[in-house]
N, C-alpha and C positions, 0 to 999 in steps of 0.2 A: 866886146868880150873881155878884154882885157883889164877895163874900167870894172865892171862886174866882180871877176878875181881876187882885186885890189879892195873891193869894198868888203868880202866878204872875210878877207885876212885879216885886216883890220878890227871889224866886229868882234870875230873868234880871240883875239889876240887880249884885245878889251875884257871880254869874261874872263878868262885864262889869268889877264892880272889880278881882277878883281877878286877870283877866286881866291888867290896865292896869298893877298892884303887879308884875311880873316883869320886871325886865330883861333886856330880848333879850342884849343882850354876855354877861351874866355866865351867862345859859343857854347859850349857843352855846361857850364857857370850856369844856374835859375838865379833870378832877381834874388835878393834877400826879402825875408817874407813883407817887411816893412815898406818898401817900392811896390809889391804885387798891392797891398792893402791901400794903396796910397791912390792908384791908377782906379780901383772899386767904385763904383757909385750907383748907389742902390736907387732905382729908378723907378721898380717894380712894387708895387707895395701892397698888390692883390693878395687875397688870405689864402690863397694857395702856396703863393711864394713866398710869404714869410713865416709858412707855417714851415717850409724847409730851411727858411733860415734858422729858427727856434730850435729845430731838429738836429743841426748842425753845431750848433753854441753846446747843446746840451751833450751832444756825441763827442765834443771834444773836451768837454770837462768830466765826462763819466770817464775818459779813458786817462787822459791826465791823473788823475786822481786812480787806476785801478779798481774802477767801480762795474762793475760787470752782472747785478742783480738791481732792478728798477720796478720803485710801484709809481705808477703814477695819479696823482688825488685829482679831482674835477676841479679847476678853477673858477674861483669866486670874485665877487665884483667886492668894493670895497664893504660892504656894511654886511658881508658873509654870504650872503646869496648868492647860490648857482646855478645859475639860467643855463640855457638848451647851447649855450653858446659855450659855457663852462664845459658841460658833460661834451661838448663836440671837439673841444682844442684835446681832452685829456685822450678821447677815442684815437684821434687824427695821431698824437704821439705815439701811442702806446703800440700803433699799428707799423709807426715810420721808423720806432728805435726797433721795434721787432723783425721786420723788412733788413735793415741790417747787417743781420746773424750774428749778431757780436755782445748780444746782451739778452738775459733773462729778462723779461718782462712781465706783471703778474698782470690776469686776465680783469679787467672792468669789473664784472660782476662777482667774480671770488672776490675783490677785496672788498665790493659795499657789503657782501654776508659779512667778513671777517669783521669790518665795521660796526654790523648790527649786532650779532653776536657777541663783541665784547662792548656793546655800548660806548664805544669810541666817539669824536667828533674831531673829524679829518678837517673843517671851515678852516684852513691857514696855516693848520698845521705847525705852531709855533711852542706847543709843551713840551719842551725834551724828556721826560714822562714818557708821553705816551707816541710819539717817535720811536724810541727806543725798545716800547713794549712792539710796536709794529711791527720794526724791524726782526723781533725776535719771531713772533707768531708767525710771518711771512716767508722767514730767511731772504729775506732784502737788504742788502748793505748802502742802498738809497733812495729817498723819496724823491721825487719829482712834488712840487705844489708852487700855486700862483696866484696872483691878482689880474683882474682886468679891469683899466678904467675907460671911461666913454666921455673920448676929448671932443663931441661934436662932429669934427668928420672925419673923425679917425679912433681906432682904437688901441691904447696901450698897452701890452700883456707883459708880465713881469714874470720871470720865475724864477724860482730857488731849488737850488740841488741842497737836499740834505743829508747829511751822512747818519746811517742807525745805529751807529755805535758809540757819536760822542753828542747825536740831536745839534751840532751845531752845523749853521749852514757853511758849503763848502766852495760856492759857486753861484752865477746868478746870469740871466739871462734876457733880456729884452727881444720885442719887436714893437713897430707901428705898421698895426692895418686899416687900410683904408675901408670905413664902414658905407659898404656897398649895400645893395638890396637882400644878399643873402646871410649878411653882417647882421642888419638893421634885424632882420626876421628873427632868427637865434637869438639877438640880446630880449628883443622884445615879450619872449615867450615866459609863461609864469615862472618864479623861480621854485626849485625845488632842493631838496634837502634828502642826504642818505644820514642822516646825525640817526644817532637813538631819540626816540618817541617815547613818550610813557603811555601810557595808556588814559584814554579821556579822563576816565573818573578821577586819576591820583594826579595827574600833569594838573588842572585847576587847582588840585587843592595842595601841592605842593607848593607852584610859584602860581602867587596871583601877582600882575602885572598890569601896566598901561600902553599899550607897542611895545613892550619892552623898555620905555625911556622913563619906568619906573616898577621894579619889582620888589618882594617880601617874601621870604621862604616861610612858608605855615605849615608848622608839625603839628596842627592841633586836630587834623584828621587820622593821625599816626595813633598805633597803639605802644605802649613802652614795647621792646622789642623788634619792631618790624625793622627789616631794611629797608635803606632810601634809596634802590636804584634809580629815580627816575634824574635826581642832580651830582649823580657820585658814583662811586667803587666801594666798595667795604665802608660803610657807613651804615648805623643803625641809631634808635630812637630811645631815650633815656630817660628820667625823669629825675629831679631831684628838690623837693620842697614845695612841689606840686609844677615846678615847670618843666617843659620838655625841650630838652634838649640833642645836640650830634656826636654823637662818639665813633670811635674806630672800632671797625669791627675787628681789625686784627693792629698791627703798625705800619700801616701803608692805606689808608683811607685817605679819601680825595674827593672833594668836592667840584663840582663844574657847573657853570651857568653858562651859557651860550646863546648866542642869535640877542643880544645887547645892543641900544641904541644909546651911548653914552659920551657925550660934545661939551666942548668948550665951560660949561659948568655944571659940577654933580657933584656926590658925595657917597661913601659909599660905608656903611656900618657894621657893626657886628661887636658880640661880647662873646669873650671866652677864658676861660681858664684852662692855659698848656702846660702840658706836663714839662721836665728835663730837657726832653728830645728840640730837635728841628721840626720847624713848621715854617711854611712859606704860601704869600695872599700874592696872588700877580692879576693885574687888571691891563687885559694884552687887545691888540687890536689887532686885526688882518695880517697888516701888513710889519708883525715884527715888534710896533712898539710896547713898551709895557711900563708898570708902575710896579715896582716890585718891594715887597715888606717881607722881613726873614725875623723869627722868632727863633732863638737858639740858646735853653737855658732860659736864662734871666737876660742874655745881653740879644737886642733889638736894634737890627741895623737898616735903616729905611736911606737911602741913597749913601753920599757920606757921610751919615750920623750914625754913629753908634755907640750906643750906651748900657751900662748892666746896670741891672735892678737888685735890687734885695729882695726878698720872697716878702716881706712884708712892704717895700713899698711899692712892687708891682702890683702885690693884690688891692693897692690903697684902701683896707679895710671893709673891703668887699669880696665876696666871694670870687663874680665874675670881676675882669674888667672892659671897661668899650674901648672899642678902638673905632678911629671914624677917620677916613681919608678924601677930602676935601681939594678937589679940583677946580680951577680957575685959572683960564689963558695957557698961558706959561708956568704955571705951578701947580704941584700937586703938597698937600702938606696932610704931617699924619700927627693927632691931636689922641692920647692915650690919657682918659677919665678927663678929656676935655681941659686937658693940658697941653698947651705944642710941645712937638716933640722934634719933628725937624721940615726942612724944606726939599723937594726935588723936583730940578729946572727939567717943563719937558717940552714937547711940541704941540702948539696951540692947534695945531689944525687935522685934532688925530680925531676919530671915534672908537672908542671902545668898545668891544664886542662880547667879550667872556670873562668872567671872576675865575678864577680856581685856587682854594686851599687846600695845599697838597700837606701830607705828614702828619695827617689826623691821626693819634693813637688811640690805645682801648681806654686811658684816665683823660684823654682830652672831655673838654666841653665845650661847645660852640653854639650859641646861640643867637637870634635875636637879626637874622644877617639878610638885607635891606641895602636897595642902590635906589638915586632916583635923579634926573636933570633937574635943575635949580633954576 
């Protein structure tokens, strides 16, 4: 009995020290976030669990940021296609930042009307333009939009937060999912498209094309007059010396060509005579990149080259003039009356997907405008 006693004094005595050895401060202390993140290791990589990590990246940068109203666009695979897989990541968000309560979310199908109706093309989401018009028509002070690529046994999904006030991106977000059986099913399903459609008859006879990896814009079914809704905003059809050309319908005309297959060597054309004003050609891809040419006046600035013209030797004696922007590898170069004019270093391994010349006014003229792989 006495042995007994002695052992259990002993024990008791043990915790009683052990307890007294802890500093309450330094327990009550959480790791520094950097040690929590360190001990992580993401193991799981089922598309349910990284669809809550995606959800999390992005709930901490909408809040970061004061962002508290969210559309979210369908993501697309690289060459603008939105497969079943697309429309399912943007459903699965829209439902998990609403879940929540801490953010406005606007509903899947109110935004593809808002889409149709102003003939919008959400594929990437990269025209601070029409970002900015979104943002307004919606009352959202950010997009959500993304890429998916297909590494084989996994898939990539990339996204971008954008802000509608300044169209620039404010944040960005990854995962890698493991392309399982219900992975495979969704990528595989046809892809579809909420862009503006024109209607059969005018969509032929506006772009004829080859897949896309060679198109022409033909106004010769146009009558003087009509507007071009099916590639543009405020655009109508003109004529002047028997040919037909693009003018603005107001000071804010815009052109767009979209669903583009345009790689490693193309070129891309057009003749115009611009007024005073700004005008800018961006030839953009999915994922951000772009080839950008800015008309301002007389001075013309294509990467860092810029140069002003004289009114007589911009128009080099001609009414219009061509501009032609010739891509190859690493370079893109812009040749104005088949003159070079300058060089811009870009990335070889891009596809281009959309034209748009935005600041088309009511004395612009634009014609003649032609992309094609080489």
């Amino acid at each position: 009995m006495d042995k007994i006693i002695t052992i259990s004094f002993i024990l008791l005595y043990n915790c009683a020290g052990q307890k007294q050895n802890l500093d309450p401060k330094i327990q009550s202390e959480p790791l520094p976030p950097s040690d929590i993140k360190s001990e992580l290791v993401v193991t799981d990589f089922s598309l349910d669990s990284q669809l809550d990590n995606l959800t999390n990246q992005i709930i901490q940068s909408l809040a970061n940021k004061q962002k508290t109203k969210i559309a979210v666009i369908e993501f697309s695979d690289l060459n603008g296609n939105i497969t079943e897989f697309g429309k399912y990541l943007s459903e699965e968000l829209i439902t998990r930042l609403f879940l929540t309560d801490r953010f406005e979310v606007v509903e899947r199908n109110m935004l593809n009307k808002i889409l149709e109706e102003h003939k919008l093309n959400m594929s990437g989401l990269v025209d601070e333009d029409t970002i900015k018009e979104l943002g307004r028509i919606l009352g959202v002070d950010a997009i959500a939009s993304g890429s998916i690529t297909d590494l084989g046994g996994n898939v990539k999904v990339n996204a971008r937060l954008i802000s509608t006030e300044t169209g620039a991106v404010f944040s960005v977000a990854s995962v890698k999912i493991i392309k399982d059986q219900t992975v495979k099913m969704l990528l595989d399903k046809l892809p579809v498209s909420h862009q503006f459609l024109p209607s059969p008859n005018k969509a032929s006879n506006t772009i004829s094309s080859n897949n896309k990896s060679k198109f022409n814009v033909d106004l010769s079914k146009y009558d003087v007059g009509d507007l071009i809704d099916e590639i543009g905003t405020d655009l109508m059809v003109a004529e002047r010396g028997g040919k037909k050309y693009i003018q603005g319908l107001n000071d804010t005309g815009k052109l767009t060509i979209n669903n583009l297959v345009l790689k490693n060597k193309f070129e891309i054309e057009f003749s115009a005579d611009w007024s005073k004003f700004t005008q800018t050609v961006l030839i953009q891809s999915e994922d951000g990149d772009e080839i950008k040419l800015m008309f301002k006046g007389y001075l013309i600035t294509f990467g860092n080259t810029a140069k002003k013209y004289s009114k007589t030797s911009w128009k080099s004696g001609k009414y219009y003039n061509d501009c032609r922007i010739f891509v190859k590898d690493k370079v893109a170069k812009l040749f104005l009356n088949e003159e070079f004019f300058g060089t811009v270093q870009i990335n070889p391994n891009v596809t281009y997907t959309k034209l748009i010349i935005r600041g088309i006014k009511m004395n612009d003229e634009l014609r003649d405008i032609s992309g094609t792989n080489l």
